[in-house]
N, C-alpha and C positions, 0 to 999 in steps of 0.2 A: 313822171316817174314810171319806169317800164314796172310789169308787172312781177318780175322777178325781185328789184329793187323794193317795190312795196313789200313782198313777201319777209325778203330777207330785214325789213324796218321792224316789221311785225312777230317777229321773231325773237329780233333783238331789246324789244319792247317788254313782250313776254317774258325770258330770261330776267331782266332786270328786275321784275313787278315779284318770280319766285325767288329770287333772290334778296332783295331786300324782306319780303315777307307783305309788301302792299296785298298782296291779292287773297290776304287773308286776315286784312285790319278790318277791323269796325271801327265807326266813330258816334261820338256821342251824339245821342237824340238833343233836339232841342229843348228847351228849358218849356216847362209846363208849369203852370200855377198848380196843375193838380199834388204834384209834392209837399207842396205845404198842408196839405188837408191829412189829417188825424184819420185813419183807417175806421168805415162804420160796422164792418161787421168781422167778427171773432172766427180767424183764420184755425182756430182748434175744431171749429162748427162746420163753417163752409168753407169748403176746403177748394183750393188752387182755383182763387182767386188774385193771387198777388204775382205775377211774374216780375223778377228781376229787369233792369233797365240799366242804364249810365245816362246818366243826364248831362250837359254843359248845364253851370249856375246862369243863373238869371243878368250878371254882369258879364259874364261871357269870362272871367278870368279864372275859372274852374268849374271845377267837375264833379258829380256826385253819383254815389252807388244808391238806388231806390227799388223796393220793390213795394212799398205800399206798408209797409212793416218798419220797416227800419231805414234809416236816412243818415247818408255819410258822405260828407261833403267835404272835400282840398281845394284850396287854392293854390293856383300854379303860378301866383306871384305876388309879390317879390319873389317868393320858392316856394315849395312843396310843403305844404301840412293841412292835418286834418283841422277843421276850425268847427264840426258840428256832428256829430254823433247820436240820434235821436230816436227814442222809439217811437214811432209814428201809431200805436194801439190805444198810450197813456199820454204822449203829450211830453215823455219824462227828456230833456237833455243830459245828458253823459260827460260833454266836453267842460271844464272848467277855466284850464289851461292849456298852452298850447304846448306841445314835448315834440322829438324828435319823433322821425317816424319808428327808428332803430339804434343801437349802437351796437358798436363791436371791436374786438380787443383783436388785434392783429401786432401780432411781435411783440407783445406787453402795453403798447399803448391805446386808449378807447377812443373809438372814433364815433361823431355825429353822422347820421343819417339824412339829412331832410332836416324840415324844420324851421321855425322861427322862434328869432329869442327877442329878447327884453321887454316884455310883457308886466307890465309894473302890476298891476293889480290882477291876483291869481284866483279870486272866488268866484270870479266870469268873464265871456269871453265877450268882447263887442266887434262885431266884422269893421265895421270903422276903424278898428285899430290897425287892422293886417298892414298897409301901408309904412306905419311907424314902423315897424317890426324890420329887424337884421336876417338877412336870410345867408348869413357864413356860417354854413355848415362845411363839415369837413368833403362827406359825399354832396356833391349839388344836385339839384335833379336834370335829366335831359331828356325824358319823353315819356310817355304813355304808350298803350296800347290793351285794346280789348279784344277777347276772345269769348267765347263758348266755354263755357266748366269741363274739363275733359275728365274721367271718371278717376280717382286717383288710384282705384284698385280694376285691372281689367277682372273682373269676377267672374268666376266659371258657375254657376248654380247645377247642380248636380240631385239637389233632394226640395221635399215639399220648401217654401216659401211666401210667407204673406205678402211681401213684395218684392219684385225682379227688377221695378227698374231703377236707377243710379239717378241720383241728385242730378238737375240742371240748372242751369242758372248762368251768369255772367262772372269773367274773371278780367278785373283790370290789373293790369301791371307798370310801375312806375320804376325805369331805371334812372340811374347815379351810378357820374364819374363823379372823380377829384381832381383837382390842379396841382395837391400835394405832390413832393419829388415820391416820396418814403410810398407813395399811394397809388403812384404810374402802373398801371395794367392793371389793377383790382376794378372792375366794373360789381356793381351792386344791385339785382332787383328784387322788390318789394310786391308782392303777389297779392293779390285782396280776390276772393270768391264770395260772392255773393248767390245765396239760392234763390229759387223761385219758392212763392208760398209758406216762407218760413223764416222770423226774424234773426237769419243767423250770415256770420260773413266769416271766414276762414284766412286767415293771414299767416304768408309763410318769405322767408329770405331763398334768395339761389346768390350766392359768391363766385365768381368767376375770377379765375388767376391767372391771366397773357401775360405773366412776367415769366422772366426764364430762367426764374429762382424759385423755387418753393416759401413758402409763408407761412409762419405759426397762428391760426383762430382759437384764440380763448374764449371768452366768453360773446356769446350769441344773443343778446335780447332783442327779440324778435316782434314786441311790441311796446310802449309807454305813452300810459295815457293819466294826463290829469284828470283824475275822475271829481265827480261836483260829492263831496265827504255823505256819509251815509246818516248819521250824527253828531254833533257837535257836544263838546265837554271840554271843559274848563280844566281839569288832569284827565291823566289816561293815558296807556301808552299802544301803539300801534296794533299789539297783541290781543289789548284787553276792551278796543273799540270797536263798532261793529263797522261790518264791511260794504261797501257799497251793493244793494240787493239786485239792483235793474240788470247788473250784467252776470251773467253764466260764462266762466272761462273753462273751455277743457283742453287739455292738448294729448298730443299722439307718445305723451313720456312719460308712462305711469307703472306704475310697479310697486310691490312688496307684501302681495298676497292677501290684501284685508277686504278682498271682491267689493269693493266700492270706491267709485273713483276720489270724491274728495280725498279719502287717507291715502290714496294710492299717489295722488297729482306731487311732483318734482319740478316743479316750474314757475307757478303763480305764489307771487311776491307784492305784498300791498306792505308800502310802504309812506312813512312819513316825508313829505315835500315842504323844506325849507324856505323857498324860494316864497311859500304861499301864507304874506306875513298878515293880513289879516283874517285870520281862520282864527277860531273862538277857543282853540288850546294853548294853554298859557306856554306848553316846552314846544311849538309846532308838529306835537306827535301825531295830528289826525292821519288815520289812514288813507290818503285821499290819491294817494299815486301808484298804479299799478303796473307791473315791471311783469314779462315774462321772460324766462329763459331755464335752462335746466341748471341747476346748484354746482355741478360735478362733469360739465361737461359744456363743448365738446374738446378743448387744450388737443388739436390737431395741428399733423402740416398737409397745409393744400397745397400740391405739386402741380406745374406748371402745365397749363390747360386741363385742369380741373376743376371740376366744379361743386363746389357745396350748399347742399339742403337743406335746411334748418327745421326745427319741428315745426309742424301746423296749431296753429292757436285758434280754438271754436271761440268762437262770442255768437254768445244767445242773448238778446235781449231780452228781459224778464216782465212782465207787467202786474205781478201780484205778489203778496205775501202770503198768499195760499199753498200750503203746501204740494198739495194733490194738483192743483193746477198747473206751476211751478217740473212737478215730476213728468205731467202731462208733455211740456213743452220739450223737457230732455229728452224724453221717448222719441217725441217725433221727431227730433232732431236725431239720431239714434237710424231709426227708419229712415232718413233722408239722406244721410254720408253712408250711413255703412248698412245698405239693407242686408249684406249677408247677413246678421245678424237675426235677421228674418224667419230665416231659416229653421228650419222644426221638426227634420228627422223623430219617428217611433224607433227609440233604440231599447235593445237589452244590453247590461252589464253583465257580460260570459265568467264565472270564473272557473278556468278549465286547465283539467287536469292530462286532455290526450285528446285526438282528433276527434275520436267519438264524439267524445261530448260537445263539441264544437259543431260536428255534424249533425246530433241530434235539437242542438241551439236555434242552428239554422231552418230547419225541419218545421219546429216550434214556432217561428218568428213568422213563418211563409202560410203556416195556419191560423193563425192569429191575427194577422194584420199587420206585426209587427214591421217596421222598415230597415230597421238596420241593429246589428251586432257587433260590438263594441267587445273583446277581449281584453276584461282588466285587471290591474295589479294583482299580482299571486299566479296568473295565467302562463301557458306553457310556449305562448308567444315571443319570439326573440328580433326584437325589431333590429338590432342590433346588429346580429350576423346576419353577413352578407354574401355569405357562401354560395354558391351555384345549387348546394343542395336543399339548402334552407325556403331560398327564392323559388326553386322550380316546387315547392313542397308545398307553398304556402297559395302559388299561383294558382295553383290546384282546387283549394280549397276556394280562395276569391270568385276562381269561374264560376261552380259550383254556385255559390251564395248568389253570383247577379242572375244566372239562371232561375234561379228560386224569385227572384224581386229583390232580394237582401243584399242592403251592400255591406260592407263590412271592413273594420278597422280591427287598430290594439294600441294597449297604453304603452308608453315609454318614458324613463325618467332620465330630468337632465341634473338637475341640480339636488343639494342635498344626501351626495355621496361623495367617499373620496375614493380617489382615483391615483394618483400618485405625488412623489414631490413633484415630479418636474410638470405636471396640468393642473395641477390644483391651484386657487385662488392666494395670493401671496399677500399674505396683510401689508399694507402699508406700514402701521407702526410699527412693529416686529422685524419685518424680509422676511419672516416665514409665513409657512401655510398655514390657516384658516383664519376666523375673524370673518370670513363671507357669514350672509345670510343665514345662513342654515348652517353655520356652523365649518364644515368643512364641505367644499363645493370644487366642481370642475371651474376654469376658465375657462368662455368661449374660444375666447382665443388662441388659446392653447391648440398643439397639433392633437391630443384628443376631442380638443368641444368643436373644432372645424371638420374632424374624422366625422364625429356624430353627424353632423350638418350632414355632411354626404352620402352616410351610411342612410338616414333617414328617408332623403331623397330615391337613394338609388333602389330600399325597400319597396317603398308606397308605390315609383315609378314601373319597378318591375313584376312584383305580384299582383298588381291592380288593386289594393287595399286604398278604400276613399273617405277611409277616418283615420282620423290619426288623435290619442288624448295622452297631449304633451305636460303632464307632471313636473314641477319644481322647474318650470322654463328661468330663464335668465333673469332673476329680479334686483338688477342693477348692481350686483358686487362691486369695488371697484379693487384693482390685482397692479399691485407692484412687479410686476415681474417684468424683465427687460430682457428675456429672451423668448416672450410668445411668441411666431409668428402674425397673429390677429391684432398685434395691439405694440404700441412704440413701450410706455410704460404705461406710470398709475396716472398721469395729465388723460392721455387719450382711452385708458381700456374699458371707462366705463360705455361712452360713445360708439366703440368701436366695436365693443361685445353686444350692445343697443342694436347698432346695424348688422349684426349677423343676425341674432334672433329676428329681428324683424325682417328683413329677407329672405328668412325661410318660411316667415307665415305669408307674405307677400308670394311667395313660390305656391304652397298650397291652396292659397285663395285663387290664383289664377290655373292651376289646375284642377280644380274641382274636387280637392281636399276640406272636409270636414274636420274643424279642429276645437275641441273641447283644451281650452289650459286656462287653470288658476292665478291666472294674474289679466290684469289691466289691459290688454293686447291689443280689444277688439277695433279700436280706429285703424290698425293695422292689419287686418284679415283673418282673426279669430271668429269663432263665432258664438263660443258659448263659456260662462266663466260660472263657478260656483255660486248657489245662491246667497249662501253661508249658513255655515252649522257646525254644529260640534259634535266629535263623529263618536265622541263616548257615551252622549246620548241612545245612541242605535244599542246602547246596553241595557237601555230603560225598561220595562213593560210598553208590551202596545198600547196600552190607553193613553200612556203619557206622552210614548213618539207620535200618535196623531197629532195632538195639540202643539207641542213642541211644531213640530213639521207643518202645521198652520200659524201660527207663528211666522215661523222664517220664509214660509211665501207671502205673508203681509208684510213684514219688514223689507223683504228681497226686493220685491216691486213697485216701489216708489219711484226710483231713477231708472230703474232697468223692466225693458220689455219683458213678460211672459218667453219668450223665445232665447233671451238672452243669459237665463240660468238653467244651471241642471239641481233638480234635488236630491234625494240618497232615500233608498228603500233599501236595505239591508236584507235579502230572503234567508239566508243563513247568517249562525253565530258570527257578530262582528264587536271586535273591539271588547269583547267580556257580555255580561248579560248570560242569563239562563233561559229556560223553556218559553219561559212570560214574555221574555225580549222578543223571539224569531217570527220566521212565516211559517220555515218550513214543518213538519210535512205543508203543503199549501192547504192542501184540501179538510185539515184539520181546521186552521183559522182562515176559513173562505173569504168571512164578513169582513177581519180585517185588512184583508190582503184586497179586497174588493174597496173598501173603504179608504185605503192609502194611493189606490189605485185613482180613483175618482175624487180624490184633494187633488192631486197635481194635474190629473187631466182635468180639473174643472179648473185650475188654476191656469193652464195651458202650459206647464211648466212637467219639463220630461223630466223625470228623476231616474238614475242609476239602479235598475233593478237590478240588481247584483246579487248572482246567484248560480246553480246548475243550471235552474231549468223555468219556464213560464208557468208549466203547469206539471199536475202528475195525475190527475184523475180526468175522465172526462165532464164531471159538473167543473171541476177548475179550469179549463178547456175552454166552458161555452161562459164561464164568467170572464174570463179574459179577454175574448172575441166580445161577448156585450160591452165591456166597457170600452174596448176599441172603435165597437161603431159608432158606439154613441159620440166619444170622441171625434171621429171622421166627421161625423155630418154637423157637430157644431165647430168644427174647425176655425174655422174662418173667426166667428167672434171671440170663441174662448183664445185666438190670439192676438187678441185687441187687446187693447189698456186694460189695466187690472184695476178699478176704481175702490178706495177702501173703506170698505161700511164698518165694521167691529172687528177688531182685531182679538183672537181667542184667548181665554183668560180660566177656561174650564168654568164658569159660574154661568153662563148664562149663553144665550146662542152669538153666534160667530161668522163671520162670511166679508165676501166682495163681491165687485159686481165691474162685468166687461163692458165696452162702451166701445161703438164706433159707426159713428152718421152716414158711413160710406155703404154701410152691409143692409139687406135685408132685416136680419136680426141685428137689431139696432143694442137690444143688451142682452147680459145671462148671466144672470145673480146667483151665486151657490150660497146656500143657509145651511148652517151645521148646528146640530144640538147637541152639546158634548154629558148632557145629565142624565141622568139613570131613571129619568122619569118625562112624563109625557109635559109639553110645552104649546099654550099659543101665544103667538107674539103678531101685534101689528108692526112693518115692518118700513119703514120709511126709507124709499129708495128713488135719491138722485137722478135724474134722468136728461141735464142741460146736456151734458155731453154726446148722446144718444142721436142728439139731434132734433128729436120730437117736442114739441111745442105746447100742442094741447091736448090731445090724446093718445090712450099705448094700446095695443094689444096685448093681454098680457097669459099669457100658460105657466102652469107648474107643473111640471115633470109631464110634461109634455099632453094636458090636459086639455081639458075644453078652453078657447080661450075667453078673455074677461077683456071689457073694453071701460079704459078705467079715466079719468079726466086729471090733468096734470093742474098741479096749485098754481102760484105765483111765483113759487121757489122751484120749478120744472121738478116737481118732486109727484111720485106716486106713494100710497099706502095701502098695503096689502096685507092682510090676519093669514099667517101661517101656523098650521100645527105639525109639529113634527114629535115625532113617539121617542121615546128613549134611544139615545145616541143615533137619531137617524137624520140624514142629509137632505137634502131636496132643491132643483133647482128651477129658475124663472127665467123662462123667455121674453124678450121683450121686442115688439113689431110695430 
């Protein structure tokens, strides 16, 4: 071969290898006995220890996702299904029975995924059996392939952050054809992501349509698994039985304002499996089969060489009935898909009446510490108009504030107003408008809620404004209306309107857009959601809003990070209330303003200081800088886990305590006395988490420290006095 001839071979080799995608396959490690071994140490403790793998099974006729955590095993014949499901922490199996891997309604009728059926006995599964088993399913399967987790949000981080970097881990993918005439050119793949270090796996569909017709997609169930029943009962019906505990499902479709995901979830469906005839309820109601897909969506047509994406479905495997431990695990899973969330901007809530004030905000924020200014509701900000004069007005201002350090947003609302007949949400029952959420609402997809969409952009893009706190965002309406632009009718508008709002927080996640909105969002590029509260309380006296407002960061931080809610400090009259209610003047009620100040900074939780101003005197000046630096310098932990010691009740002392084995300051326990008299208490404070074993160092209020011996329960006891209504916090090393 002349050496031209070799070139052009090599060439031709090359092209082939990018072309089919070889040169960017992985294939599965060899089979390891170490997969069967039960994890020996507490991935919450010692951290990134378990990296993601794919393994070939030990008969060589499939394949398994492992990371030391969690264990998920297919065989790839007769056909494709999963046969073993395990948490590898407790020992627990997941799989009962064996389900397709998906179904899906194309043109009205439901098609199998994957899969093996006739499975006679459904209370467990025995690998011996796969052989007996029918593998006609509608889709068949025809390959695999693994990659690298590619980040699903490219994230711009723009402000502080407890962590920057994006989940890793492995992602297998399994396509399916069919031989069906009705099913010619639909290709089907089935996505599995697996992370490092954490027992969780991410499962999503992509639909692909090479026919030269368009296709109707009704319903998407994107996962079903026979799960092993959580209890058995003799009556009961699916509703009123408990649910299987070991797994945690979340998905990316949640919505309608109750700032917590379970009320918020539209997707997860535990349902009764007839099929599984000796289970211990007399009507086969146990809840033992879990289906996901969204209720109301997506009833779309996929047009030819298009492609569709189906939600992502979180599975956390769970190893306890603890609750605290349990919330532990969601957090970290939280930090590991979506660390924007991380994210922890010092903002003030502006409420302003003319540039001044805006300018004097700024001013305030730049002396202080403050990071960022937030113009909200009632404010003279019009995110809205998009006028040349509005934009070059506002850019002005922007420079201005990054010059200072300060970056700076403003609120805008989308939903929860009306706007006209022809954009407004068209009830289904009726043909007319309202019946949305809130009563009377815009359509996204209306040419008003797509204007918004663009208006909003072309604001943020062109003043350099790098918050944005989006109000009354899209919470799933669903709009008869068959003349939106955005949507066919009421089958597709809920979906449709889904992927507008979410497209534009995807838009400002990857441009370095800070977004505060009250709903469910954040798997999608929000970063901060209310922690919950009732805003008529802000009418109450102050003694009662501390408590109250301790409260709701105890309640807030069970599932969701420190970083992941905003609180509400009220400086001026909100919502009714008299003199007793407010802050301001500030320097009137210092201690209070000092002391609401230092719940949520010891909570690590920013609350909406909404107001004119930070301060008005100079002692209100240097107490607002004190608790800012104090803040600073224990940053880092006060935004770790929120662990919960007493939840406040006004009778007696009250606190939590942060926790993380990673940091230096391994904990920081805030103790509140909310009584009108002086208090000691010995204090007994949890310490597994911390990391620390057998000994702490330990400070209060940043005293001499104490070197203290940890029991058998990883616990410390420490006598605190604290004087009438006063606070005090614990280091721990």
């Amino acid at each position: 071969m002349t050496p031209m001839k070799g070139i052009k071979t090599f060439l031709i080799i090359l092209f082939i290898i990018q072309c089919t995608g070889l040169a960017a396959q992985e294939t599965p490690l060899a089979y390891s006995a170490v997969v069967e071994n039960l994890s020996s140490s507490d991935w919450l403790v010692n951290l990134n220890k378990h990296p993601a793998q794919v393994y070939y099974t030990a008969d060589k006729k499939g394949i398994m996702l492992y990371n030391g955590l969690v264990k998920r095993v297919f065989t790839l014949s007769p056909g494709l299904a999963c046969t073993d499901f395990k948490n590898m922490s407790n020992g627990q199996q997941l799989i009962r029975a064996l389900k397709p891997e998906a179904k899906i309604t194309i043109n009205g009728t439901e098609y199998n995924v994957g899969g093996l059926y006739g499975q006679k006995e459904n209370a467990y599964f025995l690998n011996q059996w796969t052989d007996q088993l029918d593998a006609k399913a509608d889709f068949i399967y025809q390959s695999f392939k693994i990659d690298s987790i590619k980040p699903f949000l490219n994230w711009k981080n723009t402000t502080w952050a407890s962590n920057r970097q994006q989940g890793k881990g492995k992602m297998l993918t399994f396509n399916f054809k069919s031989k069906q005439a009705a099913l010619k050119g639909i290709s089907i793949s089935v996505h599995y992501e697996l992370y490092d270090h954490i027992p969780l796996i991410i499962k999503w569909l992509s639909i692909e349509n090479k026919r030269e017709k368009a296709v109707k997609i009704d319903r998407v169930m994107n996962e079903i698994l026979g799960v092993v029943e959580e209890e058995s009962a003799v009556v009961g019906t699916e509703a009123q039985m408990k649910k299987q505990h070991g797994i945690y499902i979340e998905s990316n479709y949640a919505f309608n304002n109750s700032m917590t995901y379970e009320i918020s979830d539209q997707t997860t469906h535990w349902k009764k499996d007839t099929t599984y005839t000796s289970q211990v309820n007399y009507d086969y109601k146990t809840p033992a089969l879990l289906e996901i897909y969204p209720e109301n969506a997506p009833g779309i047509l996929l047009n030819p060489k298009e492609t569709f994406q189906s939600i992502r479905t979180h599975e956390l495997l769970i190893d306890t009935y603890d609750r605290e431990r349990k919330g532990l695990m969601i957090r970290k899973m939280y930090r590991t898909i979506a660390p924007w969330t991380t994210q922890n901007p010092i903002f003030m809530h502006l409420v302003s009446k003319n540039d001044d004030e805006v300018l004097n905000a700024i001013e305030q924020c730049a002396n202080t510490g403050y990071e960022a200014l937030i113009m909200s509701f009632g404010s003279h900000c019009n995110m809205e108009d998009t006028s040349a004069k509005n934009i070059s007005h506002w850019k002005k201002i922007a420079d201005l504030a990054r010059k200072k350090g300060i970056a700076i947003g403003s609120y805008s609302l989308f939903s929860s107003r009306h706007i006209s007949e022809e954009d407004d949400v068209v009830n289904p029952k009726t043909g007319k408008i309202g019946g949305a959420f809130f009563g009377n609402a815009p359509c996204f997809g209306s040419k008003w809620g797509l204007a918004y969409r663009d208006k909003i952009k072309y604001f943020l893009t062109k003043t350099g404004f790098s918050i944005w706190e989006n109000d009354g965002p899209y919470p799933g309406d669903i709009c008869a209306s068959t003349t939106h632009p955005g949507h066919r009718d009421k089958e597709d508008s809920q979906w449709r309107q889904m992927e507008i709002q979410k497209e534009l927080y995807h838009w400002c996640n990857e441009n370095g857009i800070y977004v505060n909105a009250p709903d469910w969002y954040l798997l999608d590029g929000t970063n901060k959601v209310s922690i919950g509260y009732r805003e008529v309380n802000f009418s109450l006296p102050r003694d009662q809003q501390k408590i109250l407002n301790r409260q709701n960061i105890f309640d807030g931080n069970w599932e969701k990070t420190p970083s992941m809610s905003w609180g509400f400090v009220p400086l001026t009259k909100y919502q009714g209330g008299g003199p007793e209610a407010i802050l301001e003047p500030l320097s009137e009620h210092l201690n209070d303003y000092k002391q609401l100040m230092m719940q949520y900074y010891g909570a690590g939780v920013q609350a909406c200081y909404r107001g004119p101003r930070l301060y008005d005197t100079e002692a209100t000046k240097a107490t607002v800088i004190e608790v800012i630096n104090w803040y600073k310098k224990y940053r880092g932990i006060l935004n770790s886990d929120l662990f919960h010691l007493r939840r406040a009740d006004g009778r007696d002392w009250d606190g939590w305590l942060h926790v993380n084995p990673s940091l230096k300051q391994k904990g920081l326990a805030m103790i509140f006395n909310p009584l009108k008299e002086k208090i000691t208490r010995k204090i007994k404070i949890p310490l597994y988490y911390t990391g620390l074993t057998q000994t702490a160092s330990v400070r209060v209020n940043d005293g001499k420290p104490q070197k203290l011996n940890l029991n058998r329960a990883y616990e410390i006891e420490i006598p605190v006095t604290l004087n009438p209504e006063e606070y005090k916090w614990i280091t721990i090393e």
